[in-house]
C-alpha positions, 0 to 999 in steps of 0.5 A, a space after each residue: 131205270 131208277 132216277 134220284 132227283 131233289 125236288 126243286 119246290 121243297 128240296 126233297 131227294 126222292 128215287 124213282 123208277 122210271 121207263 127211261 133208258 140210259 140213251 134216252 137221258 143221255 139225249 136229253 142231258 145233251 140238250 133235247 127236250 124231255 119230250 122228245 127224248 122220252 115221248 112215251 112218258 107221262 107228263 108227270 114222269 117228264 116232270 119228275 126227271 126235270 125237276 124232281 117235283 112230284 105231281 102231290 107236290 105241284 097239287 100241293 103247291 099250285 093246287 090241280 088247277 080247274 077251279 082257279 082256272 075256272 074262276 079266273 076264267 081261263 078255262 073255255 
């Protein structure tokens, strides 16, 4: 389904299709976790549904997080 959301980072409306039926948003707006309610989806479609940030926007902003994490030392 198509899923129009404002991101929460850069305030950009964007619609989306994504694999999420009518059922399943209705569970999550009635307070279920994303990824309960649509486990199938991937962690960037969760994202994108909460949100409205994009996986270019969270890199953009957070960066992909290996190196900073490497170098902070949380990465084992």
């Amino acid at each position: 389904m198509m899923i129009t959301r404002t991101s929460k980072l850069t305030g950009t409306e964007r619609t989306r299709e994504i694999d999420l039926t009518p059922a399943q948003l209705a569970v999550w707006e009635d307070g279920e976790l994303i990824q309960d309610a649509a486990p199938h989806l991937s962690d960037a479609d969760h994202e994108f549904v909460m949100t409205g940030i994009t996986a270019e926007e969270w890199t953009a902003v957070f960066g992909d997080g290996d190196a900073e994490d490497a170098e902070a030392g949380t990465i084992h």
